[in-house]
N, CA, C and O atoms as CSV, one atom per row, in Angstrom:
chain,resi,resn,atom,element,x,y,z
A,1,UNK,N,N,0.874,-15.095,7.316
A,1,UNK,CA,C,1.061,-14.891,8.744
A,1,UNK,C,C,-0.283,-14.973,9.470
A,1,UNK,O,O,-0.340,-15.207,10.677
A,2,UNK,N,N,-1.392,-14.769,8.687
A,2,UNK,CA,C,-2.784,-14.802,9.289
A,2,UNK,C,C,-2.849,-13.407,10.861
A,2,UNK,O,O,-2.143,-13.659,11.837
A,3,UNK,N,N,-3.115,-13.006,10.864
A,3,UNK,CA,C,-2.787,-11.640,12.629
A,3,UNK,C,C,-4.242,-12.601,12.839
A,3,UNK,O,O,-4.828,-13.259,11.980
A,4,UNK,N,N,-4.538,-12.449,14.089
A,4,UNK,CA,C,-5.670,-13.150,14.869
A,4,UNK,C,C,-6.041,-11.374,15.660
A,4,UNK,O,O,-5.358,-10.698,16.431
A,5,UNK,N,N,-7.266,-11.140,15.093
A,5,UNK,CA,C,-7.932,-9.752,15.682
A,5,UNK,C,C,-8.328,-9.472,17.084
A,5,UNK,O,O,-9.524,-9.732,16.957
A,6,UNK,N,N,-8.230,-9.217,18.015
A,6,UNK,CA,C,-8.974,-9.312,19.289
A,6,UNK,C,C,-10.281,-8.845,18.918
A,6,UNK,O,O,-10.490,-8.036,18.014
A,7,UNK,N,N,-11.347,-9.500,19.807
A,7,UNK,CA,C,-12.661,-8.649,19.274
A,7,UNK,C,C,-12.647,-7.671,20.557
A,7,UNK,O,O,-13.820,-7.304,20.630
A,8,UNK,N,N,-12.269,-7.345,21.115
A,8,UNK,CA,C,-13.084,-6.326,22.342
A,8,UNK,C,C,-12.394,-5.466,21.307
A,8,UNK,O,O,-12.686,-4.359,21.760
A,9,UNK,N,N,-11.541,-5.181,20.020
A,9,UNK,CA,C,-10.759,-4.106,19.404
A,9,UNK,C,C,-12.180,-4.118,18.014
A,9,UNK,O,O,-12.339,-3.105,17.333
A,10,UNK,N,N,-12.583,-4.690,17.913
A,10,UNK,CA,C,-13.669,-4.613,16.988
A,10,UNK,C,C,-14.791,-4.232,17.541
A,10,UNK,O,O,-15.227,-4.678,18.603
A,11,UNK,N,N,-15.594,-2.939,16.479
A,11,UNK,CA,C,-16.863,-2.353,16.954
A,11,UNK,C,C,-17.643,-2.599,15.159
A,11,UNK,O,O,-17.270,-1.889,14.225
A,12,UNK,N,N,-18.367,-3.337,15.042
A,12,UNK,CA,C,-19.512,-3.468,13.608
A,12,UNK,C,C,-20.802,-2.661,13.918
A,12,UNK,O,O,-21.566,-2.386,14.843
A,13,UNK,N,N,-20.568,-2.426,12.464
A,13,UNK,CA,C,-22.130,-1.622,12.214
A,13,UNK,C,C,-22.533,-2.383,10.858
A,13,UNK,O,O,-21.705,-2.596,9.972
A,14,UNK,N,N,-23.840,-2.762,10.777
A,14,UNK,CA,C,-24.227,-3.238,9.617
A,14,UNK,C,C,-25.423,-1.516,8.840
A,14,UNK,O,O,-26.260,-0.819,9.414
A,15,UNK,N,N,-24.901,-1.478,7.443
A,15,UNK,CA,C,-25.406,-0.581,6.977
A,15,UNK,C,C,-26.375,-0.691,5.844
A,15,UNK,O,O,-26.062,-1.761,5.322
A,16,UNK,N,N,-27.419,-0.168,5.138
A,16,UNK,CA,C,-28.107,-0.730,3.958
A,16,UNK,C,C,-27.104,-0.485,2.936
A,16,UNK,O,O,-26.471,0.544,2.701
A,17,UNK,N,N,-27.077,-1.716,2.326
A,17,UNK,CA,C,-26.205,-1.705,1.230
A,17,UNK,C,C,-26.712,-1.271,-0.361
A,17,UNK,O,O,-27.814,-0.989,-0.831
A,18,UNK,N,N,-25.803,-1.334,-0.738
A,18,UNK,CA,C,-26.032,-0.901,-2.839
A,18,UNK,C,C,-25.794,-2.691,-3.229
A,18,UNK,O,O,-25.462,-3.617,-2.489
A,19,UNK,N,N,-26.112,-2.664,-4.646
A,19,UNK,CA,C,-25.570,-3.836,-5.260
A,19,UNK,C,C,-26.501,-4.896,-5.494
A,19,UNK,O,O,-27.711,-4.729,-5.647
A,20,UNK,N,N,-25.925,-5.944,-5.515
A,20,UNK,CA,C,-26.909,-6.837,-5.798
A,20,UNK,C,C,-27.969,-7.475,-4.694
A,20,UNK,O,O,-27.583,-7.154,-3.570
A,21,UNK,N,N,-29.099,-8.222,-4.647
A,21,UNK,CA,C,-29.847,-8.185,-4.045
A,21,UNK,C,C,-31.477,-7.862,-4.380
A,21,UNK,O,O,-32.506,-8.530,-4.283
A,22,UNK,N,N,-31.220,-6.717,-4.749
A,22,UNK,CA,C,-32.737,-6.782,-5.630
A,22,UNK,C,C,-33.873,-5.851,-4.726
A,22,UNK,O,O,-33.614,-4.663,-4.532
A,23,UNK,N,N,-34.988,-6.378,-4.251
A,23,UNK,CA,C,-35.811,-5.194,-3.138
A,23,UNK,C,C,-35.456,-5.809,-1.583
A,23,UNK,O,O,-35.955,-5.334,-0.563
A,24,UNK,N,N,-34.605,-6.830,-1.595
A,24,UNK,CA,C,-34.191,-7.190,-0.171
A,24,UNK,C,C,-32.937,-6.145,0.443
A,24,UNK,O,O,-32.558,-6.104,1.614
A,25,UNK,N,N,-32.455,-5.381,-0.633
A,25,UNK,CA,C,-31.693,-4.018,-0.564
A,25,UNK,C,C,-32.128,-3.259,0.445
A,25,UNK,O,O,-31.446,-2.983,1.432
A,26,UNK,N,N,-33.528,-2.808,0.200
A,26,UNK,CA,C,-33.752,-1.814,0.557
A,26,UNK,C,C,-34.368,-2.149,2.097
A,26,UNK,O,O,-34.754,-1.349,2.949
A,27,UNK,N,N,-34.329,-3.289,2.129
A,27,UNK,CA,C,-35.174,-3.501,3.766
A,27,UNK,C,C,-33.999,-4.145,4.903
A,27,UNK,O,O,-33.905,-3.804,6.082
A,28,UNK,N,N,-33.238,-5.060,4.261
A,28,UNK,CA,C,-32.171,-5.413,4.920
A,28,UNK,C,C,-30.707,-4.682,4.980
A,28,UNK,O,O,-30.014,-4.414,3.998
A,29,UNK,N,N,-30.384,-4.414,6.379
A,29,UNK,CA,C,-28.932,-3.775,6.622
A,29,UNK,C,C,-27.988,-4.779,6.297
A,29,UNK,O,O,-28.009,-5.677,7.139
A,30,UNK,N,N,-27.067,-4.983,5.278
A,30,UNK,CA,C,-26.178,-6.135,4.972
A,30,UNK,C,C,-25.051,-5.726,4.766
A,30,UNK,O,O,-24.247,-6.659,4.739
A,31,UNK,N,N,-24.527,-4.578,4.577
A,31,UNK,CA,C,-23.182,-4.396,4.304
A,31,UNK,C,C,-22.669,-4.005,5.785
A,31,UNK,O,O,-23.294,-3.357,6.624
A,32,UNK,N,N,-21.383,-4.555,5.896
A,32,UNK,CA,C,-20.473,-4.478,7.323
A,32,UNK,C,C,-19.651,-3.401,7.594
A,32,UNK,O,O,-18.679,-3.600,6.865
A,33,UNK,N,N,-19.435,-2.240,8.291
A,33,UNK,CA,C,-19.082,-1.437,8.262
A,33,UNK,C,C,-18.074,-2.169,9.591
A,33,UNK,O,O,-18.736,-2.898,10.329
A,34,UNK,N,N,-16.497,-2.037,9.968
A,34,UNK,CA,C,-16.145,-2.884,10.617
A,34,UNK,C,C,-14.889,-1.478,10.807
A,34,UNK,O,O,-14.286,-0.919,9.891
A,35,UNK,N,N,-14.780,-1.162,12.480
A,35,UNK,CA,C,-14.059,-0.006,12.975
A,35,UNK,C,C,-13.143,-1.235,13.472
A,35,UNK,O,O,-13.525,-2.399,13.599
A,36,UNK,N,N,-11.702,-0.671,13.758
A,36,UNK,CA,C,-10.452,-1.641,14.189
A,36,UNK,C,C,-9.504,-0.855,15.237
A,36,UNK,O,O,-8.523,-0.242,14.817
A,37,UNK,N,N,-9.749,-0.884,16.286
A,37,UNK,CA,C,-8.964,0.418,17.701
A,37,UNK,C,C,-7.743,0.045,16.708
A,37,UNK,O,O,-8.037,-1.108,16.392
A,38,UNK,N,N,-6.741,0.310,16.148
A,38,UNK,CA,C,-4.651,0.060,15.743
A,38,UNK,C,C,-4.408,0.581,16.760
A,38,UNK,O,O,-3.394,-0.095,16.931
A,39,UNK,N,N,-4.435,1.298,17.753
A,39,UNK,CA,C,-3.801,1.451,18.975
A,39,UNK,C,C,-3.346,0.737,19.351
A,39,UNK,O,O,-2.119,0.634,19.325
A,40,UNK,N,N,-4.678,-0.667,20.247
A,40,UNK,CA,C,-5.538,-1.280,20.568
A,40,UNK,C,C,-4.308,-2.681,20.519
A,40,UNK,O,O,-3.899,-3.343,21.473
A,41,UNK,N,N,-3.978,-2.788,19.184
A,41,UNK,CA,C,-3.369,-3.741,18.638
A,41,UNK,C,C,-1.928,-3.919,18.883
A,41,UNK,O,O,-1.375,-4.912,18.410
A,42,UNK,N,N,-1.083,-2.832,19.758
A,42,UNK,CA,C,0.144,-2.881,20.195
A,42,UNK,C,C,1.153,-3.344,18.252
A,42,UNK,O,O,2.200,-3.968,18.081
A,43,UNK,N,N,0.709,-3.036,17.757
A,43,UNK,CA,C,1.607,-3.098,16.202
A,43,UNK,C,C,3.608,-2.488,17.031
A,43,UNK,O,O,3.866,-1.807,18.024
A,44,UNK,N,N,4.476,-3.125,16.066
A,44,UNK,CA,C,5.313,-2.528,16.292
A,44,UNK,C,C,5.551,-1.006,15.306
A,44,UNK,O,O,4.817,-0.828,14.334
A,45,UNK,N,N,6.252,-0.336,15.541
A,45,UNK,CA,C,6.374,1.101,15.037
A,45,UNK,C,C,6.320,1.135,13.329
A,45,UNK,O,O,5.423,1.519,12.579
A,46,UNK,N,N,7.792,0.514,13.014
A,46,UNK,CA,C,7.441,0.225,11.586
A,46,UNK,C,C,5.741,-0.073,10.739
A,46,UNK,O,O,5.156,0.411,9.770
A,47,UNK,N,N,5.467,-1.089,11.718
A,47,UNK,CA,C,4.386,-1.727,10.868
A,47,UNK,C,C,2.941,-0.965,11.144
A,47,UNK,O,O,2.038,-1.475,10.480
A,48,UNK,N,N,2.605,-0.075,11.812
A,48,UNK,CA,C,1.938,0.541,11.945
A,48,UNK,C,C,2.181,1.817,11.612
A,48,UNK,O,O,1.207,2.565,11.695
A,49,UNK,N,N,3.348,2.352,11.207
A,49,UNK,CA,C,3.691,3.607,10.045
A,49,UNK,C,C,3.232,2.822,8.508
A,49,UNK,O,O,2.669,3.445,7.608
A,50,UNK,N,N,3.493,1.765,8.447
A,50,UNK,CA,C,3.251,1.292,6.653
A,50,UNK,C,C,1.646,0.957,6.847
A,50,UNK,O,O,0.966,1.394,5.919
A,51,UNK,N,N,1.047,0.390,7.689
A,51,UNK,CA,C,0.055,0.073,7.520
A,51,UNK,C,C,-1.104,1.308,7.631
A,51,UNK,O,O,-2.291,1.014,7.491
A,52,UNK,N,N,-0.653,2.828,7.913
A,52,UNK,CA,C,-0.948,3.982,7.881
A,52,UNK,C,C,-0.945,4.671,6.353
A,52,UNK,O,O,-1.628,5.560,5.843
A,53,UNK,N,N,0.072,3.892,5.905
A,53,UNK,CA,C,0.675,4.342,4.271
A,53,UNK,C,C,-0.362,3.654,3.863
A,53,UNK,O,O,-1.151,4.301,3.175
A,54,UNK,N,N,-0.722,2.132,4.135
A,54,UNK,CA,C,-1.681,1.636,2.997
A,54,UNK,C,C,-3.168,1.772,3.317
A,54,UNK,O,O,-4.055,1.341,2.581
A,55,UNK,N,N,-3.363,2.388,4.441
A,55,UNK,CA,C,-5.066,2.307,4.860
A,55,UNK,C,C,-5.372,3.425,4.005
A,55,UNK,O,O,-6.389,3.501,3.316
A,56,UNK,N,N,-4.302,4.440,4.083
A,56,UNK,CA,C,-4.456,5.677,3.454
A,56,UNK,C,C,-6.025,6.520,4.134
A,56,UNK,O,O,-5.908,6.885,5.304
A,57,UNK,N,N,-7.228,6.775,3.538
A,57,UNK,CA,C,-8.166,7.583,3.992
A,57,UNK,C,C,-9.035,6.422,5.025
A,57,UNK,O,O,-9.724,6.879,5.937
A,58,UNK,N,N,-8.967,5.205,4.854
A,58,UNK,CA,C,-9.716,4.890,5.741
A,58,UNK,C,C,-9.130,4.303,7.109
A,58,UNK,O,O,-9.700,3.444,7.782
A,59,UNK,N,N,-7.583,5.054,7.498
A,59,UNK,CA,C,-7.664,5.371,9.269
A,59,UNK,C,C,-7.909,6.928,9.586
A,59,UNK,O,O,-7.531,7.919,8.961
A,60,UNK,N,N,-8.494,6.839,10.496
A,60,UNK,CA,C,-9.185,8.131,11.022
A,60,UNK,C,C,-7.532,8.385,12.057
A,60,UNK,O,O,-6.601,7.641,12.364
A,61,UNK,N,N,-7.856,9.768,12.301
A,61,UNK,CA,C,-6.704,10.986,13.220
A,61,UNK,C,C,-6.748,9.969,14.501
A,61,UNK,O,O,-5.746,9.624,15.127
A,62,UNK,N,N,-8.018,9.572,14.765
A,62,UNK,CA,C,-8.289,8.584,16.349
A,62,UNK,C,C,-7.554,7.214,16.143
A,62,UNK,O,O,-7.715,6.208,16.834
A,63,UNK,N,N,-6.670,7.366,15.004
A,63,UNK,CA,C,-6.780,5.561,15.060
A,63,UNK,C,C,-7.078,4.331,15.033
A,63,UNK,O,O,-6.554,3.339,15.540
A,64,UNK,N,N,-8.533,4.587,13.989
A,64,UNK,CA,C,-8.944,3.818,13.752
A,64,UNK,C,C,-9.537,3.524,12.597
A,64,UNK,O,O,-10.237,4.383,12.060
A,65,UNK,N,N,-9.340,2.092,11.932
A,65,UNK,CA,C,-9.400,1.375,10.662
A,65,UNK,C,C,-10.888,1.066,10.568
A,65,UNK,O,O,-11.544,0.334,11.308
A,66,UNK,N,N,-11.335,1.844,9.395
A,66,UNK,CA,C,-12.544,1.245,9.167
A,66,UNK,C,C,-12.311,1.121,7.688
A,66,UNK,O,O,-11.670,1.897,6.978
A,67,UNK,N,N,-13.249,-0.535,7.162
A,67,UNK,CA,C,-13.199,-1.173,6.349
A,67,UNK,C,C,-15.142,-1.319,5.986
A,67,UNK,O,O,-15.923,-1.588,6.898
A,68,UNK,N,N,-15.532,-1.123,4.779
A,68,UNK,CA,C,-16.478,-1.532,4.416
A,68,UNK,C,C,-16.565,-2.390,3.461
A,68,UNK,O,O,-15.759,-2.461,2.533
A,69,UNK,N,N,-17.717,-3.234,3.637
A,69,UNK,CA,C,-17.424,-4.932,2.519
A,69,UNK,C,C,-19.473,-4.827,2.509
A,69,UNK,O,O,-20.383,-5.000,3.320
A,70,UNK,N,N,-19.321,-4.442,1.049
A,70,UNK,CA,C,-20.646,-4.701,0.719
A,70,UNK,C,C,-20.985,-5.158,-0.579
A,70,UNK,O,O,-21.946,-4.795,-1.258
A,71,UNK,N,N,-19.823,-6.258,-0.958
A,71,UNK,CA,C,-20.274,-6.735,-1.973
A,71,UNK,C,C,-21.089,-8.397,-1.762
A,71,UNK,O,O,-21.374,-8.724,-2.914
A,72,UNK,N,N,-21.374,-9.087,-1.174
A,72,UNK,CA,C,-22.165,-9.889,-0.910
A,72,UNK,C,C,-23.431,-9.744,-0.415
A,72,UNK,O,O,-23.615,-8.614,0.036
A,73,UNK,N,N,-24.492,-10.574,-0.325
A,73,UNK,CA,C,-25.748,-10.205,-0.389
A,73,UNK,C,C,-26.462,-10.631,1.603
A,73,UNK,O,O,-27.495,-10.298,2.185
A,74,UNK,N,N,-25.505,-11.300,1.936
A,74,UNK,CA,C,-25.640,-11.599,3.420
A,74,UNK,C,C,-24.673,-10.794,4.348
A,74,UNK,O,O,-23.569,-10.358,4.021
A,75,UNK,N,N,-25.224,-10.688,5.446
A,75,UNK,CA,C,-24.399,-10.265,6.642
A,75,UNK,C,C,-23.390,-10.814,6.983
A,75,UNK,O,O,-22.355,-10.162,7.117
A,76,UNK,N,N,-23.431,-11.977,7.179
A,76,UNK,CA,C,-22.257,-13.077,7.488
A,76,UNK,C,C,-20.665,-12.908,5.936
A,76,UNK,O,O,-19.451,-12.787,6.101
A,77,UNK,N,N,-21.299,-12.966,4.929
A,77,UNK,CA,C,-20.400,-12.921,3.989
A,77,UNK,C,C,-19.727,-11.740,4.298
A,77,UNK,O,O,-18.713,-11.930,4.969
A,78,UNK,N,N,-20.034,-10.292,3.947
A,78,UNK,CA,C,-20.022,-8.924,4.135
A,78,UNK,C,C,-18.428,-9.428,5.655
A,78,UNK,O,O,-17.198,-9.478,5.623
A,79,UNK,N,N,-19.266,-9.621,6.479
A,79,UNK,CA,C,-18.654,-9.578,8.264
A,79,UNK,C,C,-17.445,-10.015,7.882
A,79,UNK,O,O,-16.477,-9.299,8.142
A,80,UNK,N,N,-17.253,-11.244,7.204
A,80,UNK,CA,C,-16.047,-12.501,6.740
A,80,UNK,C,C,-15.286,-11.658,5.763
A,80,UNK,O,O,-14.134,-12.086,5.697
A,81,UNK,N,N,-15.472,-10.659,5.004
A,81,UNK,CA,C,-14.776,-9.842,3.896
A,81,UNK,C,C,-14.750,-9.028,4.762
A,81,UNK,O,O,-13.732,-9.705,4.907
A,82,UNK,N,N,-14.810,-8.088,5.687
A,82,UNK,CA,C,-14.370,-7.261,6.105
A,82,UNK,C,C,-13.660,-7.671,7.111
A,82,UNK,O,O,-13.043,-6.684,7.510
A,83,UNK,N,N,-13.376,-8.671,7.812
A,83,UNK,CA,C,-12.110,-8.751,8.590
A,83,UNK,C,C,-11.141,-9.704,7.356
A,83,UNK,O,O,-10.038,-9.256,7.045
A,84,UNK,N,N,-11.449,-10.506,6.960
A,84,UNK,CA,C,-10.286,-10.945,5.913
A,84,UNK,C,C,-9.529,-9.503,5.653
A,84,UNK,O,O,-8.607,-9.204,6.412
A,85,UNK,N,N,-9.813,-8.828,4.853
A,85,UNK,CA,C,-9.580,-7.428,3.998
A,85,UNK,C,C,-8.305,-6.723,5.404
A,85,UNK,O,O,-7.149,-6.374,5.164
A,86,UNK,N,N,-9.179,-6.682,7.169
A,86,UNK,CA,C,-8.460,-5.681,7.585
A,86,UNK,C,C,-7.542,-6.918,8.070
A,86,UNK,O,O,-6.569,-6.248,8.416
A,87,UNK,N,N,-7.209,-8.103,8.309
A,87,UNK,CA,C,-5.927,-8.732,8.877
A,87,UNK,C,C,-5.186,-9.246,7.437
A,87,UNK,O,O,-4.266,-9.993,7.770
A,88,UNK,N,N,-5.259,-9.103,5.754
A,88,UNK,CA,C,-4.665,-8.701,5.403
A,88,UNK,C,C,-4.217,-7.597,5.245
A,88,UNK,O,O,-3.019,-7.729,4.999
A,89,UNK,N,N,-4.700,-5.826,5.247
A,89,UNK,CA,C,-3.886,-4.968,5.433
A,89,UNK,C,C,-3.202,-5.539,6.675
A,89,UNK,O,O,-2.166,-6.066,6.270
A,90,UNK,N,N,-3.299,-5.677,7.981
A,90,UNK,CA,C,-1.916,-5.817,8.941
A,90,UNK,C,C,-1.214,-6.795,8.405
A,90,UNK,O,O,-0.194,-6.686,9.084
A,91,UNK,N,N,-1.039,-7.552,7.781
A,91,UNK,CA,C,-0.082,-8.732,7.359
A,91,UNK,C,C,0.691,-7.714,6.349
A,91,UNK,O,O,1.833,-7.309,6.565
A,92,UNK,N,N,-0.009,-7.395,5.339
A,92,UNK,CA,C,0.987,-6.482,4.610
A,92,UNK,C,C,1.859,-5.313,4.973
A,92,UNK,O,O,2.875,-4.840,4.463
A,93,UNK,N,N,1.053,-4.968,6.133
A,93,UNK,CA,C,1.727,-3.955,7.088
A,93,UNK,C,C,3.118,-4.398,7.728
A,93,UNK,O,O,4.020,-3.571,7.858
A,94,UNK,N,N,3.286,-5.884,8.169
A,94,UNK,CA,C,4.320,-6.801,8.410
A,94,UNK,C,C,5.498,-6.744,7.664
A,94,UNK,O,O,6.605,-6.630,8.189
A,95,UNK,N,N,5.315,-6.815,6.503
A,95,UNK,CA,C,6.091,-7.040,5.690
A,95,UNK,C,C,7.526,-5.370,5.594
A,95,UNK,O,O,7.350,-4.162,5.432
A,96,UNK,N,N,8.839,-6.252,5.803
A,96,UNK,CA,C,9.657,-5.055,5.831
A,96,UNK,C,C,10.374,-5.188,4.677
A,96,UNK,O,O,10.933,-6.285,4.634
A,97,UNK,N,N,10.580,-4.483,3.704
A,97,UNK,CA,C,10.771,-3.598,2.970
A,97,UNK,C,C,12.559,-3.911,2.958
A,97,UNK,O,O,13.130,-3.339,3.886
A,98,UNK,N,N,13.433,-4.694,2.076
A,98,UNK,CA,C,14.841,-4.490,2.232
A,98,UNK,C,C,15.462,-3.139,2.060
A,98,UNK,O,O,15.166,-2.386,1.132
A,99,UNK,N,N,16.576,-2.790,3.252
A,99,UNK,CA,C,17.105,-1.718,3.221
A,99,UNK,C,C,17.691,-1.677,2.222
A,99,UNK,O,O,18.152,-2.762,1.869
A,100,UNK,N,N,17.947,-0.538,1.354
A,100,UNK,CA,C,18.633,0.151,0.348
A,100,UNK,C,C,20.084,0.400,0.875
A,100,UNK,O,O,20.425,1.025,1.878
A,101,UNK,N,N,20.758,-0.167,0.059
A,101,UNK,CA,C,22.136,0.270,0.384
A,101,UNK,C,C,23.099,1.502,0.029
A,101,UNK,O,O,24.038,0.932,-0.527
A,102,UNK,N,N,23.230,2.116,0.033
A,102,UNK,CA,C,23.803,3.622,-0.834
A,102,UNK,C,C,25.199,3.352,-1.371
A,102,UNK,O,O,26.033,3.236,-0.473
A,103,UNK,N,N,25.659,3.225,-2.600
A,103,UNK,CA,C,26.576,2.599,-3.613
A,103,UNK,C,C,27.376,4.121,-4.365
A,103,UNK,O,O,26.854,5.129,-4.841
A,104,UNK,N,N,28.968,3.686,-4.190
A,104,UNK,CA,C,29.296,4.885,-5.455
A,104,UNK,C,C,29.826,4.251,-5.854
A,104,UNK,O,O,30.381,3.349,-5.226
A,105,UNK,N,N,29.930,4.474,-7.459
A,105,UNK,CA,C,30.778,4.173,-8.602
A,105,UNK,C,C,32.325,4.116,-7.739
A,105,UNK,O,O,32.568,4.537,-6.608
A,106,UNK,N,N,33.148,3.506,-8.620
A,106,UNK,CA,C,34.862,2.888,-8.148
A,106,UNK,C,C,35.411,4.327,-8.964
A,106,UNK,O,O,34.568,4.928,-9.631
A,107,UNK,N,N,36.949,4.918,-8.901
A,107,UNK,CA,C,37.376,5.534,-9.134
A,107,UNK,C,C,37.667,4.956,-11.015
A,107,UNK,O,O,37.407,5.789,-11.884
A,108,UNK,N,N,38.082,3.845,-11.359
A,108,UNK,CA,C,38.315,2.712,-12.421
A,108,UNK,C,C,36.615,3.668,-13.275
A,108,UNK,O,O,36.640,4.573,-14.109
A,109,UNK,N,N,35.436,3.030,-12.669
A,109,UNK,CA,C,34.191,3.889,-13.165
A,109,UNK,C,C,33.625,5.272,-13.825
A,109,UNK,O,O,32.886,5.604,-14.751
A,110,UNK,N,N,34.487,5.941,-12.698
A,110,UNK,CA,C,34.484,6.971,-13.088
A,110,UNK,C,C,35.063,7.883,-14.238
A,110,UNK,O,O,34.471,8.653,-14.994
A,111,UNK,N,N,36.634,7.506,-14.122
A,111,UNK,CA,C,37.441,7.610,-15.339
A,111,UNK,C,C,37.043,6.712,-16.434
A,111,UNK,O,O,37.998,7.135,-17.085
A,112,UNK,N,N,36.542,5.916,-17.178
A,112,UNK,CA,C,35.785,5.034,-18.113
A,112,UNK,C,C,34.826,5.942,-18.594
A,112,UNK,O,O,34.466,6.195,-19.744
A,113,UNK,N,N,34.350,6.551,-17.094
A,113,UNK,CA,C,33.020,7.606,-17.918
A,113,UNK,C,C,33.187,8.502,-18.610
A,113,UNK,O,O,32.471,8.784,-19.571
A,114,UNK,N,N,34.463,9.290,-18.129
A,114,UNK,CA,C,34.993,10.398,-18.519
A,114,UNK,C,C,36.247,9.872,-19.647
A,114,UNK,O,O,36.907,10.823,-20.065
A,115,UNK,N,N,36.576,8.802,-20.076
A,115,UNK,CA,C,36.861,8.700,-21.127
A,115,UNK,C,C,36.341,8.750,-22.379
A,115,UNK,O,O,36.716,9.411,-23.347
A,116,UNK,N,N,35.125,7.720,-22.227
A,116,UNK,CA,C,33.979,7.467,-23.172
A,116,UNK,C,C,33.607,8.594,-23.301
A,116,UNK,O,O,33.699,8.885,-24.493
A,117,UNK,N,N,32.995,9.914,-22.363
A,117,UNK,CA,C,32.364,11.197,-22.921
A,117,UNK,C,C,33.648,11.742,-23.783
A,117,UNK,O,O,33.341,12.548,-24.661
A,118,UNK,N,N,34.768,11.485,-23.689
A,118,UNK,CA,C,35.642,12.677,-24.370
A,118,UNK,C,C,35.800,12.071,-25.947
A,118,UNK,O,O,35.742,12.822,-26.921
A,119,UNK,N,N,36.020,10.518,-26.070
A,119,UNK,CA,C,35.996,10.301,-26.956
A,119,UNK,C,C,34.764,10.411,-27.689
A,119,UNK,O,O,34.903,10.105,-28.874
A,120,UNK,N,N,33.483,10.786,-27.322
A,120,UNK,CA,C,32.601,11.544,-27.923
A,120,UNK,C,C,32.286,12.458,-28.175
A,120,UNK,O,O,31.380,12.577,-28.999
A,121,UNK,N,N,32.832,13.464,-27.635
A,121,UNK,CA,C,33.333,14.506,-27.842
A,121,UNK,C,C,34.247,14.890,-28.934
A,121,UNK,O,O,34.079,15.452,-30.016
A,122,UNK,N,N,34.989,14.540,-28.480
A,122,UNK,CA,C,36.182,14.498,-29.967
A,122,UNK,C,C,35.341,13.842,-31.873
A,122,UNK,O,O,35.368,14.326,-33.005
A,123,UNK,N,N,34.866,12.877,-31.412
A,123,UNK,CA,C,34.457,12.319,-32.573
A,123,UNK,C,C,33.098,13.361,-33.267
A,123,UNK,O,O,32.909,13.361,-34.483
A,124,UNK,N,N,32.304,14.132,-32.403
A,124,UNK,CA,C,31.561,15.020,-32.630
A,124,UNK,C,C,32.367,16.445,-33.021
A,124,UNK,O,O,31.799,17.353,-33.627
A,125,UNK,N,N,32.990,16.474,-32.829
A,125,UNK,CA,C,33.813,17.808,-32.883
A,125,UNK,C,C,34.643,17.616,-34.594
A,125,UNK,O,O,35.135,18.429,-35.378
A,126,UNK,N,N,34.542,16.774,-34.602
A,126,UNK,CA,C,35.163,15.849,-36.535
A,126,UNK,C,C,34.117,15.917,-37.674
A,126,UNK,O,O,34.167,15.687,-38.882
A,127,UNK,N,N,33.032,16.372,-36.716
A,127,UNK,CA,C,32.254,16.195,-37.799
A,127,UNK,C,C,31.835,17.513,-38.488
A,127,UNK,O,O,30.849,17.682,-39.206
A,128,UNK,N,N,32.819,18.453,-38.113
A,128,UNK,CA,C,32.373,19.626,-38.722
A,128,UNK,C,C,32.645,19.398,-40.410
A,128,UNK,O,O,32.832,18.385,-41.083
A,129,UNK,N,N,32.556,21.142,-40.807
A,129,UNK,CA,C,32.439,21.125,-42.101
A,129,UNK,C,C,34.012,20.545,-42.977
A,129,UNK,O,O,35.109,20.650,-42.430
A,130,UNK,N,N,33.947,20.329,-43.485
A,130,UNK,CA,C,35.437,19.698,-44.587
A,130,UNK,C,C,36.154,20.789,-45.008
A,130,UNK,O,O,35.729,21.331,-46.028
A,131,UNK,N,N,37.017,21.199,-44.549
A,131,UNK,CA,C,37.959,22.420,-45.322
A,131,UNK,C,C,38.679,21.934,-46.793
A,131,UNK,O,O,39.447,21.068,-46.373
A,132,UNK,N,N,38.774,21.956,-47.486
A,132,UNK,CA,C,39.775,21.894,-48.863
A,132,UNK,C,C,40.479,22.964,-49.132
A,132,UNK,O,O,40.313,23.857,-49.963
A,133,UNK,N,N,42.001,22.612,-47.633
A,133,UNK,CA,C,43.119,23.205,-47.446
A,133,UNK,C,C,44.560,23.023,-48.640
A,133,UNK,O,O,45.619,23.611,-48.423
């Protein structure tokens, strides 16, 4: 489905990252810290209850999705993984879930069940000890 992000709903912070890189680590801010208004985004109800289920700790009480991507060694890469990452969570957020239908056994079912237990019953109940009447 690809979602197309608005940016005035995007706020980035670039942070010093861990990982690979080497002593350019420690001087360059490269990992993307990337906040997402979901308000912002008019989601319909469903899909912004599931997409709450899957952000899990990283939407804040305010409503908002933050994603960090610091496994690449540039800014640009980092930036490109962290919105990939948050317009697949909303795509998966999309996705609805087939309703469950609620099913009872047929009356035919039921009695079958309660046949089969009795005739196990009975056949357990045979297996006692052997009298030599």
């Amino acid at each position: 489905m690809a979602y197309d992000l608005p940016e005035d709903l995007l706020e980035e912070t670039f942070l010093a990252s861990t990982g690979p890189g080497g002593q350019n680590v420690n001087k360059v801010a490269t990992a993307c810290q990337l906040r997402v208004d979901v308000y912002g985004l008019g989601l319909q109800p469903y899909a912004f209850r599931q997409l709450k289920i899957l952000a899990g700790s990283k939407m804040t009480v305010a409503g908002e999705l933050i994603v960090t991507a610091r496994n690449h060694r540039t800014r640009e890469a980092n930036r490109a993984e962290a919105r990939a990452r948050v317009v697949e969570l909303i795509d998966r957020a999309h996705i609805r879930k087939a309703r469950r239908v609620a099913t009872k056994p047929s009356k035919a079912a039921k009695a079958r069940r309660v046949d089969t237990k009795k005739g196990r019953s009975t056949l357990k109940k045979n297996r006692g000890k052997v009298s030599l009447d």
